[in-house]
N, CA, C and O atoms as CSV, one atom per row, in Angstrom:
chain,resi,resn,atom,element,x,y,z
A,1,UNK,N,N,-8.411,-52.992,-43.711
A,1,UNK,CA,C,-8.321,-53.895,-42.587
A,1,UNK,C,C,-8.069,-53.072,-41.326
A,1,UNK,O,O,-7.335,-52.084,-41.366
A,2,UNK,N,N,-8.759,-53.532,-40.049
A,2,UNK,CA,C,-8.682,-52.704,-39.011
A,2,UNK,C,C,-8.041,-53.668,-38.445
A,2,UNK,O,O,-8.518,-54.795,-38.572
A,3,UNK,N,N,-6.714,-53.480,-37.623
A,3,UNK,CA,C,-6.084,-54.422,-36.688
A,3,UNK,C,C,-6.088,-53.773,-35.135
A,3,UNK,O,O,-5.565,-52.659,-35.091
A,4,UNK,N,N,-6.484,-54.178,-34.136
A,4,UNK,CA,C,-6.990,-54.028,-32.233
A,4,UNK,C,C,-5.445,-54.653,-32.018
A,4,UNK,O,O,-4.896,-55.727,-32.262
A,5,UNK,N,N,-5.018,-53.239,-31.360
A,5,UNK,CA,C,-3.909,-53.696,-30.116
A,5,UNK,C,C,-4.835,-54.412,-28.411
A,5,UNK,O,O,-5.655,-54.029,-27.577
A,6,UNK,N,N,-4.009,-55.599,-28.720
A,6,UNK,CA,C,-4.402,-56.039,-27.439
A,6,UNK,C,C,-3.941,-56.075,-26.080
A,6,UNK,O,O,-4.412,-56.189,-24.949
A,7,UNK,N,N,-2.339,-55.869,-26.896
A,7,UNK,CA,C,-1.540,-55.345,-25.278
A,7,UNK,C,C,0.018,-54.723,-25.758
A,7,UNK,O,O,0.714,-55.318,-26.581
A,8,UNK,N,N,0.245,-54.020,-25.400
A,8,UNK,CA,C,1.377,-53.469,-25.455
A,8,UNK,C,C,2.637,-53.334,-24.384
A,8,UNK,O,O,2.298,-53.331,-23.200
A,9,UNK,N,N,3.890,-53.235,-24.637
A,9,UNK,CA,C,4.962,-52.751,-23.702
A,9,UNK,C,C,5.202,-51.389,-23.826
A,9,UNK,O,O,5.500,-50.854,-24.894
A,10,UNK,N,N,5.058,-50.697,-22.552
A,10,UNK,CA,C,5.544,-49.496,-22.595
A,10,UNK,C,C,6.757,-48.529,-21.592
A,10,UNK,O,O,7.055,-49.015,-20.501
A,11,UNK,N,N,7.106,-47.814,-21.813
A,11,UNK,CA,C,8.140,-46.687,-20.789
A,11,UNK,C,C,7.452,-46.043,-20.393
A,11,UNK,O,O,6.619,-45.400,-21.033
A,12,UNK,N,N,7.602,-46.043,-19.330
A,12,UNK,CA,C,6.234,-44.412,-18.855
A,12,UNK,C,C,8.030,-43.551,-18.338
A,12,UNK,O,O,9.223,-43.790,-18.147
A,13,UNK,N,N,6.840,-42.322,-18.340
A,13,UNK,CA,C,8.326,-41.216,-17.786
A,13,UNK,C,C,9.156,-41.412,-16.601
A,13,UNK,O,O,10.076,-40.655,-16.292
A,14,UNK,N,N,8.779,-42.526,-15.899
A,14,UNK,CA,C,9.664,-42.585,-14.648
A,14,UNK,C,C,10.918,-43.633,-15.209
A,14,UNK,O,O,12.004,-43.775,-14.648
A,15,UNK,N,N,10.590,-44.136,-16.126
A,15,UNK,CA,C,11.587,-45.204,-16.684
A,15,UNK,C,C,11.460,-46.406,-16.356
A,15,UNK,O,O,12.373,-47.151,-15.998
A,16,UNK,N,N,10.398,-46.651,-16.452
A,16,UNK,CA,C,9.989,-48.105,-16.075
A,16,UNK,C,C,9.115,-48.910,-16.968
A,16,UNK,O,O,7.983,-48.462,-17.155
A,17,UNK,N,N,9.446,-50.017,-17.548
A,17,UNK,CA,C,8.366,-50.502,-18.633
A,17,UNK,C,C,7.495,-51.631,-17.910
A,17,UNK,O,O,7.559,-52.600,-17.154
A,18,UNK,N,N,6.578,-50.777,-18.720
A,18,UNK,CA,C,4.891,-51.881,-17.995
A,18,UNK,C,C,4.229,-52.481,-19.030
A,18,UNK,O,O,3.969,-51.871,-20.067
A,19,UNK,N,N,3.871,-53.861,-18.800
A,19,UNK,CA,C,2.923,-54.286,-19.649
A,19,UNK,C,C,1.691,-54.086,-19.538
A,19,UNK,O,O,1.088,-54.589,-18.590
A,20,UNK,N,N,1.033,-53.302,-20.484
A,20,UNK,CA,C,-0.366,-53.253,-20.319
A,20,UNK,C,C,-1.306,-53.765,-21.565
A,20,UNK,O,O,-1.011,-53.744,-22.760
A,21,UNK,N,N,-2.414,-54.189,-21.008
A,21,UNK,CA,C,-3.919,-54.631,-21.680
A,21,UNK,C,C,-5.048,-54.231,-20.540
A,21,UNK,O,O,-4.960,-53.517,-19.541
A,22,UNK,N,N,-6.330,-55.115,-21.198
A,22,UNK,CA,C,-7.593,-54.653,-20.656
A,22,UNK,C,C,-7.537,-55.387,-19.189
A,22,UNK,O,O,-8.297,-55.172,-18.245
A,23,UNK,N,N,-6.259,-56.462,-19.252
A,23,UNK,CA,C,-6.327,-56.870,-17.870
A,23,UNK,C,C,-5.369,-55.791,-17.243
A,23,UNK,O,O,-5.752,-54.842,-16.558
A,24,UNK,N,N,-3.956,-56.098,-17.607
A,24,UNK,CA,C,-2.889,-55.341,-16.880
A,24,UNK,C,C,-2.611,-54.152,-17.076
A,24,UNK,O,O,-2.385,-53.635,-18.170
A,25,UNK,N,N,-2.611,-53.595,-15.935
A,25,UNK,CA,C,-2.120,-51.552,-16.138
A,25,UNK,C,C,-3.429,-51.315,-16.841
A,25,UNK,O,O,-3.294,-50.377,-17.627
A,26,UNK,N,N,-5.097,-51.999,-16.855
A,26,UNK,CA,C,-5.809,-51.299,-17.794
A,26,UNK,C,C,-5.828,-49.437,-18.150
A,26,UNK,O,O,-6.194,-48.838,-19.161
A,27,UNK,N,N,-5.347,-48.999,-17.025
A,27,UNK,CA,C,-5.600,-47.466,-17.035
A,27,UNK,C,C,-4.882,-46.924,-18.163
A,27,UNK,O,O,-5.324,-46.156,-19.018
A,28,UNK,N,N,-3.377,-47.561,-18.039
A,28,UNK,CA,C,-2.473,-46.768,-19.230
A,28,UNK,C,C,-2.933,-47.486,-20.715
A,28,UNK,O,O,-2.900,-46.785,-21.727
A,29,UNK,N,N,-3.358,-48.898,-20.795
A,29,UNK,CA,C,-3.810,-48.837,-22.089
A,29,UNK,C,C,-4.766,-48.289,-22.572
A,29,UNK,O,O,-4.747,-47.905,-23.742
A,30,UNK,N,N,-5.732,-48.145,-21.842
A,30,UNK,CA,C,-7.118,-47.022,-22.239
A,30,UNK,C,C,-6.709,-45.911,-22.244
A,30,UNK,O,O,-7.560,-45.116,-22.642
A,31,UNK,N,N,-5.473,-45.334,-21.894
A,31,UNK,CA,C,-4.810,-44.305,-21.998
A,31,UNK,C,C,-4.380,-44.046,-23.372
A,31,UNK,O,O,-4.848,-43.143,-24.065
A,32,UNK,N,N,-3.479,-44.862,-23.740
A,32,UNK,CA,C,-2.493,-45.510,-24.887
A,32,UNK,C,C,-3.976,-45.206,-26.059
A,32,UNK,O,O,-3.675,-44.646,-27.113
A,33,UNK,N,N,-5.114,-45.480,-25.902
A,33,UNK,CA,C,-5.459,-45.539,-27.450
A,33,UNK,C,C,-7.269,-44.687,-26.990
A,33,UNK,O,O,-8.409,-45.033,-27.303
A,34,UNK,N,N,-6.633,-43.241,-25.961
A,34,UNK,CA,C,-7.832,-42.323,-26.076
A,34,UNK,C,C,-7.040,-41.244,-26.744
A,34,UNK,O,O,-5.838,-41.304,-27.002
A,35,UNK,N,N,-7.896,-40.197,-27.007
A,35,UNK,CA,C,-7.266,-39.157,-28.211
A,35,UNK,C,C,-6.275,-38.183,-27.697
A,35,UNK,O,O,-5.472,-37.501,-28.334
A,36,UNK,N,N,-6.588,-38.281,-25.810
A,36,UNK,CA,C,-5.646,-37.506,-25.270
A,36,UNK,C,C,-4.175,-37.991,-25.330
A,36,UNK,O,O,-3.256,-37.177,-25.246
A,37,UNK,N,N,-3.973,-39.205,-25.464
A,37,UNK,CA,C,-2.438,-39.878,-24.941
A,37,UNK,C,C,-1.876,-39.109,-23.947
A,37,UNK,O,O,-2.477,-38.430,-23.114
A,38,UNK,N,N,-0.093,-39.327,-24.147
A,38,UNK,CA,C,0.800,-38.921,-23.410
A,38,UNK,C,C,1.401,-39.715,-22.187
A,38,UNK,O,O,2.237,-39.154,-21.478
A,39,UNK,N,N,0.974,-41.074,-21.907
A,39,UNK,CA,C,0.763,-41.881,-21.072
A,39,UNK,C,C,2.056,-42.528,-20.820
A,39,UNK,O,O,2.488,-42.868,-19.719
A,40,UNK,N,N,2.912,-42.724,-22.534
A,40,UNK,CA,C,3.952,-43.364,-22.072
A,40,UNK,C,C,4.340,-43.738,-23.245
A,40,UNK,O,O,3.397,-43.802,-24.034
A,41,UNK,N,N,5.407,-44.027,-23.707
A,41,UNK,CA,C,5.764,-44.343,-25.297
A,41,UNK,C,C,5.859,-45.803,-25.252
A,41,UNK,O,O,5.851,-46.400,-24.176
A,42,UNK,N,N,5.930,-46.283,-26.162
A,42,UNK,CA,C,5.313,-47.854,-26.889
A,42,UNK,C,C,7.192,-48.334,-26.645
A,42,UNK,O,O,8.026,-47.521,-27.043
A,43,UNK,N,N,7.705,-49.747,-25.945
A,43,UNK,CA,C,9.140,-49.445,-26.686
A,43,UNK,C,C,9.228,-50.942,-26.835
A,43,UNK,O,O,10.412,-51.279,-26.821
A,44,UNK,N,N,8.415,-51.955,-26.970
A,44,UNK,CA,C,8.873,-53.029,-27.275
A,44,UNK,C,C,7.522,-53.570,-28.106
A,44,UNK,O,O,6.893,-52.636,-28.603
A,45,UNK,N,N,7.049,-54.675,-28.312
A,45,UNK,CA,C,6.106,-55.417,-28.934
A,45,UNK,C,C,4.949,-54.873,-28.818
A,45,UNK,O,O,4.638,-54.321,-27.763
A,46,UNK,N,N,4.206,-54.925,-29.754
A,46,UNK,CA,C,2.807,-54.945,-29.427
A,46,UNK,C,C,2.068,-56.140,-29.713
A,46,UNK,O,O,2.480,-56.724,-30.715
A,47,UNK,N,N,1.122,-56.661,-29.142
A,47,UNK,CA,C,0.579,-57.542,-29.837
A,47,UNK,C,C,-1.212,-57.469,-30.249
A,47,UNK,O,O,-2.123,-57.008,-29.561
A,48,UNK,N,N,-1.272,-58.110,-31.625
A,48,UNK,CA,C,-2.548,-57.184,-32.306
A,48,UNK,C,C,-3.259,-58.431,-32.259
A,48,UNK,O,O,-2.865,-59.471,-31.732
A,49,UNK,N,N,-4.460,-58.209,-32.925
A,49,UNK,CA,C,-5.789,-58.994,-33.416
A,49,UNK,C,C,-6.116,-58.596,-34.876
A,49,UNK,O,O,-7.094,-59.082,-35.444
């Protein structure tokens, strides 16, 4: 089974948590799931498909 994050909460290094998806913050979630990462660590929910 393949499960798609559709949006996540994250910390980025300044200490601030952002919600991102393909609407919100799209940059850091296309960030969040290219092979480079480093964007920001995951620290609350994700929500999948």
């Amino acid at each position: 089974m393949h499960e798609t994050v559709l949006e996540a909460e994250i910390l980025t290094g300044d200490r601030e948590v952002l919600v991102c998806s393909e609407k919100k913050n799209a940059d850091l979630f296309f960030g969040l799931n290219s092979t480079t990462g480093g964007v920001g660590k995951v620290s609350g929910d994700l929500e999948m498909e």
